[in-house]
TORBARO-533200 format. One record per residue: residue in three letters; x, y, z of N, C-alpha, C in turn. Coordinates in steps of 0.05 Angstrom, whole numbers. Layout:
N
['ALA', [X, Y, Z], [X, Y, Z], [X, Y, Z]]
...
This chain:
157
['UNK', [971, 2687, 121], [978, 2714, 112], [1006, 2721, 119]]
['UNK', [1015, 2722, 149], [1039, 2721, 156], [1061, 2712, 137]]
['UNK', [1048, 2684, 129], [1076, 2668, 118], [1076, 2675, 87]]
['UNK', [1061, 2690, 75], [1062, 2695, 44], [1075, 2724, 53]]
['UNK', [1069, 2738, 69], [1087, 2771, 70], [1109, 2757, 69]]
['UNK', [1120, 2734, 89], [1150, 2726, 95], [1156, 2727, 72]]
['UNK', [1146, 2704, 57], [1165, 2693, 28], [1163, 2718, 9]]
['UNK', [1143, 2736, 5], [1141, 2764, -16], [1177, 2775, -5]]
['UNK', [1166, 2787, 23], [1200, 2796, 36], [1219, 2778, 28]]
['UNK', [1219, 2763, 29], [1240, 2746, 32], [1248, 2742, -3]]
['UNK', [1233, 2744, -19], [1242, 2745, -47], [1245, 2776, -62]]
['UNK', [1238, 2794, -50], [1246, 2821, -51], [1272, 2821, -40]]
['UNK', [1286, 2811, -20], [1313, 2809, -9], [1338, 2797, -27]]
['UNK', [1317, 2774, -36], [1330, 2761, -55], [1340, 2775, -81]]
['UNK', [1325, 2787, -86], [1323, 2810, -113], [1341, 2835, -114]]
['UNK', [1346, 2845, -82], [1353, 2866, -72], [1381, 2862, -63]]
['UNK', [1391, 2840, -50], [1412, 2835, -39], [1421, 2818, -68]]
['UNK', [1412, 2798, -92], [1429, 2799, -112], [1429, 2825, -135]]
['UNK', [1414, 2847, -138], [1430, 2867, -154], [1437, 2877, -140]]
['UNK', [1447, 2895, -110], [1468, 2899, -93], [1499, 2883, -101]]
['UNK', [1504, 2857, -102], [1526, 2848, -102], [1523, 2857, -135]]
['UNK', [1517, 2840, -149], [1517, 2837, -175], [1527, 2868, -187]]
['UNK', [1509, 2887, -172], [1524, 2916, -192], [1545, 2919, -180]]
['UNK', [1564, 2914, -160], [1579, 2919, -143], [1598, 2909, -150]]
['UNK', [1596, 2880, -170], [1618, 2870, -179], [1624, 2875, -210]]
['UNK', [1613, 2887, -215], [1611, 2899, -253], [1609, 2869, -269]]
['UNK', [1619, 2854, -271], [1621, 2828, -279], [1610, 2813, -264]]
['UNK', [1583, 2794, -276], [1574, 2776, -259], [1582, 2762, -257]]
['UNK', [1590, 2742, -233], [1608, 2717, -220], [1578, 2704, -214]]
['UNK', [1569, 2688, -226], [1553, 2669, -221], [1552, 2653, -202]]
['UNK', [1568, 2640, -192], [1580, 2622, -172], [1571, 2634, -144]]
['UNK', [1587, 2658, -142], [1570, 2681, -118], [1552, 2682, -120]]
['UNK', [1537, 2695, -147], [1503, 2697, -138], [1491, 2684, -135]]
['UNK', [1495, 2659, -137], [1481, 2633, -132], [1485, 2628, -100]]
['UNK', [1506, 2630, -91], [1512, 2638, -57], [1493, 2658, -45]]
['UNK', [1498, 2675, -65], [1474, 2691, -55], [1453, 2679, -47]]
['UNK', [1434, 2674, -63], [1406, 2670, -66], [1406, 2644, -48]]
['UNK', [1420, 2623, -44], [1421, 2600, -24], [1420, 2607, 0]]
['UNK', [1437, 2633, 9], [1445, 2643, 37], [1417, 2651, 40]]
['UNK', [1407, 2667, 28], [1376, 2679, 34], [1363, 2666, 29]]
['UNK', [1356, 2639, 30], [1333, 2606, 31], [1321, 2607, 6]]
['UNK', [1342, 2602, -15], [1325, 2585, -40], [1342, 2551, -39]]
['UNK', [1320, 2539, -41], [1331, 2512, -42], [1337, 2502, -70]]
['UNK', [1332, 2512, -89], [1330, 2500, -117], [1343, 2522, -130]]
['UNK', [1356, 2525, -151], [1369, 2545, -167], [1378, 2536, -194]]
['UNK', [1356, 2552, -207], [1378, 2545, -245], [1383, 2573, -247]]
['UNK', [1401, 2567, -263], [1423, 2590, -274], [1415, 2586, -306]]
['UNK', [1412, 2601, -322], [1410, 2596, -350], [1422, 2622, -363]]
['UNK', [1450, 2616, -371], [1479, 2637, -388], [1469, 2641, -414]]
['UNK', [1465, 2657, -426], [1457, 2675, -451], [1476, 2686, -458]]
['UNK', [1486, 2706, -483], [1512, 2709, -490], [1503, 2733, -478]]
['UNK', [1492, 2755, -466], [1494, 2782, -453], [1473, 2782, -431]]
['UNK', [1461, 2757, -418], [1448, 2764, -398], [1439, 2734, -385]]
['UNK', [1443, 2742, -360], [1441, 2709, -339], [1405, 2712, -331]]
['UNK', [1400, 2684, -329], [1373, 2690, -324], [1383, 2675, -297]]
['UNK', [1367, 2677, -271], [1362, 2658, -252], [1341, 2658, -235]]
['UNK', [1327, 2626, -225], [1303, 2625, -224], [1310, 2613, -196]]
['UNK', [1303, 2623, -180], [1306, 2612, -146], [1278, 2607, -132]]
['UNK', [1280, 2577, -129], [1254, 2565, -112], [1258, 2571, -79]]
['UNK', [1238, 2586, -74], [1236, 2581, -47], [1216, 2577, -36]]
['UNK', [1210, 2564, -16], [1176, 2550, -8], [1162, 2542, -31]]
['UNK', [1141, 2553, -39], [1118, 2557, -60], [1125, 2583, -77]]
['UNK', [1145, 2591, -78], [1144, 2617, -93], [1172, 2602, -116]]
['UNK', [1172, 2618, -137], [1200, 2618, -152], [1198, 2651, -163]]
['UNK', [1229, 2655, -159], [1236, 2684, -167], [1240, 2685, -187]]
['UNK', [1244, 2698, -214], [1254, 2700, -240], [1271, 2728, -240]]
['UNK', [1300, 2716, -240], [1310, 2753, -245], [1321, 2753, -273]]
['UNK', [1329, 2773, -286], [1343, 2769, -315], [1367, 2800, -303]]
['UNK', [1385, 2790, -307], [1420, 2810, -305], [1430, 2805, -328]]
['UNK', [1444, 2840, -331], [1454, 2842, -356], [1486, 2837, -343]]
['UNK', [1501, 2804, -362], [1520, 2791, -356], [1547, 2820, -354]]
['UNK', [1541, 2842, -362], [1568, 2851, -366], [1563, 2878, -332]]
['UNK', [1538, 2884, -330], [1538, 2914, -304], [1529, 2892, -280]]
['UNK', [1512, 2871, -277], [1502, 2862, -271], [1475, 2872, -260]]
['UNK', [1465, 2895, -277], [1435, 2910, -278], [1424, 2893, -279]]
['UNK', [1396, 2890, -264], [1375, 2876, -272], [1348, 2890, -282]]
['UNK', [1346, 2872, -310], [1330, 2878, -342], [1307, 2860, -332]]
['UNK', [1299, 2851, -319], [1270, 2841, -305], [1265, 2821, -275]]
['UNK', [1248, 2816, -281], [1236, 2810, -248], [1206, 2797, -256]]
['UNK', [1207, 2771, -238], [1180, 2757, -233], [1176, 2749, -214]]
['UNK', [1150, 2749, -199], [1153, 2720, -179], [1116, 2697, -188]]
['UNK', [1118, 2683, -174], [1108, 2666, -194], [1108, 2642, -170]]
['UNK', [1082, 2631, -172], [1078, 2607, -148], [1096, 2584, -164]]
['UNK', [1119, 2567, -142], [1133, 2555, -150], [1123, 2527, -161]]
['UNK', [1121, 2514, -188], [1104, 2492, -190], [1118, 2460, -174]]
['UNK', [1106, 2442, -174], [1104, 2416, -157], [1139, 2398, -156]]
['UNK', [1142, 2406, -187], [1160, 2399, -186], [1184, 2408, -177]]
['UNK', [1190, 2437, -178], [1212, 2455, -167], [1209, 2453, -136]]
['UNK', [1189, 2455, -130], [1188, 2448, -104], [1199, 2428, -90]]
['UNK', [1194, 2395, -103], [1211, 2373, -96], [1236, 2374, -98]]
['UNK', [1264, 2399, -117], [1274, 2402, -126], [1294, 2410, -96]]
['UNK', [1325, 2409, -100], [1344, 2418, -88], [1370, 2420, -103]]
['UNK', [1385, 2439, -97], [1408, 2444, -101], [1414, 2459, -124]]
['UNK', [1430, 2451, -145], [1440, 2483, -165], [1433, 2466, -193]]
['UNK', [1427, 2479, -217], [1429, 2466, -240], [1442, 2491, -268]]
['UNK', [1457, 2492, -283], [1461, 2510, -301], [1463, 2499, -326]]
['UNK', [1456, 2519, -341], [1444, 2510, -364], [1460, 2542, -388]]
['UNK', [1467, 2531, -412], [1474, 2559, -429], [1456, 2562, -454]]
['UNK', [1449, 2587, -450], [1426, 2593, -485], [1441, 2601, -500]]
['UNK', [1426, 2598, -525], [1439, 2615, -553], [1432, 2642, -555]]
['UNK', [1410, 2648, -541], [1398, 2667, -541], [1392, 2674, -513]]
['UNK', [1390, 2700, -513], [1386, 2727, -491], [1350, 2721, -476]]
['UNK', [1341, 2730, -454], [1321, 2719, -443], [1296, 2744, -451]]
['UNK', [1309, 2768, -450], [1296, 2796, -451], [1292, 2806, -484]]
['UNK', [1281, 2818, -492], [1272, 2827, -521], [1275, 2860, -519]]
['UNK', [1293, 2878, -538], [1296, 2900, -539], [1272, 2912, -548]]
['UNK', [1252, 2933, -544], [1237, 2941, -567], [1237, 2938, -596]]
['UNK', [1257, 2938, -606], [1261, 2936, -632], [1261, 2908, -645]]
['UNK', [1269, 2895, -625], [1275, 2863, -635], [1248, 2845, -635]]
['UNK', [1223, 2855, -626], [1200, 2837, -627], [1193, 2848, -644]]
['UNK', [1193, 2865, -675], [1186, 2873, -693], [1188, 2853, -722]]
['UNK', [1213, 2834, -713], [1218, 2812, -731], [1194, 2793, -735]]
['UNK', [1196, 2793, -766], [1174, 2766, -769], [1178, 2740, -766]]
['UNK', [1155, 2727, -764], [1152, 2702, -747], [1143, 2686, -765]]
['UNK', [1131, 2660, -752], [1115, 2651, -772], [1089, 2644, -772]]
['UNK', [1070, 2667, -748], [1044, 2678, -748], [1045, 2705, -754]]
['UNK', [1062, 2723, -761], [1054, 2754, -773], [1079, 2752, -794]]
['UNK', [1068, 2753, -817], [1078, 2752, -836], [1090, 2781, -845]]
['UNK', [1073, 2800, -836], [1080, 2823, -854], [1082, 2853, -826]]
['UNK', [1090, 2837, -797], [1096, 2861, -779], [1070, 2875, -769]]
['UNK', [1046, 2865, -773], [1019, 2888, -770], [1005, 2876, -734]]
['UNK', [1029, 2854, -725], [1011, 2841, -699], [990, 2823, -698]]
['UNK', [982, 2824, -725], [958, 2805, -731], [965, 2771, -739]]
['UNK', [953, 2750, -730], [964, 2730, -743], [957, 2725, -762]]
['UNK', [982, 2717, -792], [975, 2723, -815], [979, 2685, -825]]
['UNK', [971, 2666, -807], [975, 2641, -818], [971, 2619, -838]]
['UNK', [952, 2645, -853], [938, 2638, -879], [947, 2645, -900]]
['UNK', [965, 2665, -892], [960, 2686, -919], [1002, 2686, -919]]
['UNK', [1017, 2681, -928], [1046, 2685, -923], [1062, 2700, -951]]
['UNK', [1048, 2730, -950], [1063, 2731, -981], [1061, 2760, -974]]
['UNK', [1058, 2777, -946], [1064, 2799, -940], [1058, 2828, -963]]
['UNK', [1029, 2817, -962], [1011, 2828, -975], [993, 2854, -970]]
['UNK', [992, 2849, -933], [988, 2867, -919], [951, 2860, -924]]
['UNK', [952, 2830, -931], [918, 2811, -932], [919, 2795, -913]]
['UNK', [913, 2800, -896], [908, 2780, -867], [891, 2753, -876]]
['UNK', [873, 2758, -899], [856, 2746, -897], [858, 2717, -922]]
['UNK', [844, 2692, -904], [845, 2666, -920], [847, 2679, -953]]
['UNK', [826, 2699, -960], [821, 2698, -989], [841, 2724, -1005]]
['UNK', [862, 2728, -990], [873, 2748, -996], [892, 2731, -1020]]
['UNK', [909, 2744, -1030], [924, 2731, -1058], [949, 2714, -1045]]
['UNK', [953, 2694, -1043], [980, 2679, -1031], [991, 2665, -1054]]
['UNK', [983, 2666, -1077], [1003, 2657, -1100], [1007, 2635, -1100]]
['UNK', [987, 2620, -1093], [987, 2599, -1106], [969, 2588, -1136]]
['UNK', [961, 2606, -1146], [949, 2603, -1169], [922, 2602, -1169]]
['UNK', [907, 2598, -1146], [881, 2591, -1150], [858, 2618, -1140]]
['UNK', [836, 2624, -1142], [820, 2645, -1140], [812, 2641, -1112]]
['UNK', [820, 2646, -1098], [811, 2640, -1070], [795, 2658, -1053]]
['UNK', [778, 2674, -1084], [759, 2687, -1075], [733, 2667, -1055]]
['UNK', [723, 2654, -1056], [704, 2635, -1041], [679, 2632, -1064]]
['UNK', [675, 2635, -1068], [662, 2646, -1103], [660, 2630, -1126]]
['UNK', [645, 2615, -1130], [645, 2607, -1150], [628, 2618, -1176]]
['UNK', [627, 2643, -1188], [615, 2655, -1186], [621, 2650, -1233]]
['UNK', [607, 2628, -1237], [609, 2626, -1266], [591, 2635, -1284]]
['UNK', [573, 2657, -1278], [556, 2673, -1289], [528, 2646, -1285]]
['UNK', [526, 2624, -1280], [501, 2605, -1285], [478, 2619, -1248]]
['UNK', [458, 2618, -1250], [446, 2619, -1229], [433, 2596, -1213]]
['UNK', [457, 2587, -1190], [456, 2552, -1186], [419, 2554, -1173]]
């Protein structure tokens, strides 16, 4: 029990003492906050650069931290912690990595269609792709055929 309060504290510090520096420096310097999070016992560290926001995932003991900073105040836009898996654990030293894309989702931006909701309703529409607002296999998808289920040729089989 002792030693899981440690590492909780000890990754709340981590969390606390990098958005402390990080807002402090308006511009995140990566290089530091990676100092950071080393100085306060993470042995493992990826860095993953997005064009407006750094993600970084710091292993320490059995735990890994997840923070997400917005690259330009150095605000932090989320927070995880998360039992560290087998492998990160065997893991040491720094790794960086750059996305095309941002780690966090604005409200507005998970509204885009995919290619299980066809038509924005939340439902998966993987049957049906013609934004019909028919979720369903027998809804009209234009392909020509009656996909009512029905074979329904006036004979009584």
């Amino acid at each position: 029990m002792m030693k899981r309060l440690f590492l909780t504290t000890s990754a709340a510090g981590l969390v606390l003492g990098g958005a402390a520096w990080a807002q402090s420096q308006n511009v995140v310097d990566v290089d530091a906050l990676v100092t950071e999070y080393q100085t306060r016992g993470a042995t493992y560290v990826e860095v993953y650069q997005g064009p407006t926001q750094i993600k970084v995932e710091a292993t320490q003991g059995n735990q890994t931290l997840e923070v997400v900073y917005d690259a330009a105040t150095g605000a932090i836009l989320y927070t995880e912690l998360d039992p560290a898996d087998a492998e990160d654990m065997r893991r040491s030293g720094v790794e960086f990595n750059r996305e095309d894309r941002d780690f966090t989702l604005d409200d507005d931006e998970d509204d885009d269609d995919d290619s299980y909701d066809d038509d924005d309703d939340g439902y998966d529409d993987d049957d049906d792709d013609d934004d019909d607002d028919s979720d369903d296999r027998g809804g009209d998808d234009d392909d020509g055929d009656d996909d009512s289920g029905s074979d329904d040729d006036g004979d009584d089989d």
